[in-house]
C-alpha positions as CSV (number, residue, x, y, z in Angstrom):
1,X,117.2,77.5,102.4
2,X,113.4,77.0,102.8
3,X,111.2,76.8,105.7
4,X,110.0,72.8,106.3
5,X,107.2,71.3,104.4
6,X,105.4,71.3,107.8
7,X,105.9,74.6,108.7
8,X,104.2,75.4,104.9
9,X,101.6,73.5,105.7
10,X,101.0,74.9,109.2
11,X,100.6,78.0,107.2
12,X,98.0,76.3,105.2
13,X,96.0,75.6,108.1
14,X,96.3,78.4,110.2
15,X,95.2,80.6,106.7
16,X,92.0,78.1,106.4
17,X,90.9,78.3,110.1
18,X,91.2,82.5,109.6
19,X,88.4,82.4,106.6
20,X,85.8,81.4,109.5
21,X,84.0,81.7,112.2
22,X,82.7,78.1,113.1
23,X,84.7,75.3,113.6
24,X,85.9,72.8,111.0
25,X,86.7,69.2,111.4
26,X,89.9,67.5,110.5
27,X,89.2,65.7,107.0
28,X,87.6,69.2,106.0
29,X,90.6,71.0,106.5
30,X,92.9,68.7,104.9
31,X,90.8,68.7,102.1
32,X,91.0,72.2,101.8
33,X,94.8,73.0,102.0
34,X,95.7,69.5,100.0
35,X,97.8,68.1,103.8
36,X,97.2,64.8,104.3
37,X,95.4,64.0,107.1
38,X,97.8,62.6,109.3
39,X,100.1,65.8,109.0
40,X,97.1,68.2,109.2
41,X,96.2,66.3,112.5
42,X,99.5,66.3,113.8
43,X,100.3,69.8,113.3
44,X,96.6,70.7,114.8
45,X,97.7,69.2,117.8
46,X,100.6,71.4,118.1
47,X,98.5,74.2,117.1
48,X,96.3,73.8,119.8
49,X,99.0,73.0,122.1
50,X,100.0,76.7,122.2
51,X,96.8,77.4,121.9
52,X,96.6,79.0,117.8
53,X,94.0,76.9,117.7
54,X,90.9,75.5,119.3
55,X,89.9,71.7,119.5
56,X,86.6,70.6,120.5
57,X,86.0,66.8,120.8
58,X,83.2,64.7,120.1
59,X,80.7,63.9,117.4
60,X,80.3,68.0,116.6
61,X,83.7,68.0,117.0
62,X,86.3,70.1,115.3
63,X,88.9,72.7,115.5
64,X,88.7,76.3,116.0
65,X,91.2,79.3,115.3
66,X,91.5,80.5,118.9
67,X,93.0,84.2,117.9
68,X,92.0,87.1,116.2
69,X,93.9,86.4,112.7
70,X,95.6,90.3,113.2
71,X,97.5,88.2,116.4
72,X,98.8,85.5,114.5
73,X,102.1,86.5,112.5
74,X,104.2,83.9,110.2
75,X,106.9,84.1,113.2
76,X,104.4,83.0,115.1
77,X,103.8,80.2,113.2
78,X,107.4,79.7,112.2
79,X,108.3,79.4,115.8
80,X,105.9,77.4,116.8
81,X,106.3,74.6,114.5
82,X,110.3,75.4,114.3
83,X,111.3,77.4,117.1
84,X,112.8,80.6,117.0
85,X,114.4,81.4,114.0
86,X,118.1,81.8,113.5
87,X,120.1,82.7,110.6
88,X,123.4,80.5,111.9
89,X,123.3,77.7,114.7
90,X,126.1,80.1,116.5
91,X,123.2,82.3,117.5
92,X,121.0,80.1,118.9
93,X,120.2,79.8,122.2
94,X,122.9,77.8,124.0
95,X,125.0,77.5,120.7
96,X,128.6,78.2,120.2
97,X,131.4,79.2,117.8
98,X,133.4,76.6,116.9
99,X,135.9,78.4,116.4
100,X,135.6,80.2,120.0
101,X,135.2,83.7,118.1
102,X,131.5,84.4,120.0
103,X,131.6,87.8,119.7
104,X,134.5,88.8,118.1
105,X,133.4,87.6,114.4
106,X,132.4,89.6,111.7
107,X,130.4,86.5,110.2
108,X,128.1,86.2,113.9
109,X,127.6,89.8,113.6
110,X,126.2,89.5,109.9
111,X,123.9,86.4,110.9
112,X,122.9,88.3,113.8
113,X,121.5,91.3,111.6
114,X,120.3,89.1,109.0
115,X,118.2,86.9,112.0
116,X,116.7,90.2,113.1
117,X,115.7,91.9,110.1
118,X,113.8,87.9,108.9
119,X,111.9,88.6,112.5
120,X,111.0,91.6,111.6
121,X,109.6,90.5,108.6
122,X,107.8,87.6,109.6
123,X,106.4,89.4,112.6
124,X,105.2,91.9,110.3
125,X,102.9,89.6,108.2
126,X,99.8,88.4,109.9
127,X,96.9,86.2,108.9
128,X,94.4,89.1,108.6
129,X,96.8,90.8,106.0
130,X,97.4,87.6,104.0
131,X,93.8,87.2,104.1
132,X,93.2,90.7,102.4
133,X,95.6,89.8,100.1
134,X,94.8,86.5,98.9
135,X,91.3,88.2,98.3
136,X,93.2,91.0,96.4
137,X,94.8,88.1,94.2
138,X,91.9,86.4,93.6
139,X,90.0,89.8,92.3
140,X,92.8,90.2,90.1
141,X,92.7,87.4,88.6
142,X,88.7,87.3,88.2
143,X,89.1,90.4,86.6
144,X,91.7,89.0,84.4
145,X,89.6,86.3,83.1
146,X,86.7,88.6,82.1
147,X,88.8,90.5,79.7
């Protein structure tokens, strides 16, 4: 099971727009998290739909994180770009057992406490931690190639 290559690159973006202060223009980010333009531009849109992310038009144009990086969690992009997250289609919103056993099933009841505990989790990583840790890696590895 893996989250969808646009979610990744969502991910991607979001983590880019974090590193600065000023905006950046389409082609730039693209370059920079190796999404093709067409997705990155797509995705922005959506982005800026629920307002993650800024977009300013015109010749200066460009696009903006719109939140401080410590408000933006993975579930917040996961959801987003997939909606909420759910271990097993019976717990969805709307969704049903089969089997007719909502409620009563040992299996839902599993799903449901693995669904929870991946929210937790992706609500507990946010874009100014992965920052400080991508900076942690890169130190690491700096250091590494010194010695």
């Amino acid at each position: 099971m893996y989250i969808t290559l646009e979610t990744d690159y969502a991910v991607r973006i979001v983590s880019e727009l974090c590193k600065y202060d000023h905006k950046l223009d389409a082609k730039t980010i693209s370059t920079n998290t190796l999404v093709p333009l067409r997705f990155a531009v797509k995705i922005l849109r959506k982005l800026v739909s629920l307002d993650i992310v800024r977009s300013y038009q015109g010749v200066q144009g460009g696009y903006q994180i719109n939140k401080a990086p410590k408000e933006i969690t993975l579930k917040t992009i996961v959801e987003a770009i997939e909606g909420t997250y759910c271990f097993s289609r019976c717990l969805a919103e709307g969704g049903e057992c089969n089997r007719g056993a909502s409620g009563k099933c040992c299996n839902q009841r599993a799903f449901a406490e693995i669904t929870e505990q991946v929210n937790k989790l992706l609500d507990s990583y946010d874009f100014e931690y992965l920052a400080r840790q991508q900076a942690a890696i890169k130190k690491e590895l700096s250091a590494n190639e010194k010695t």
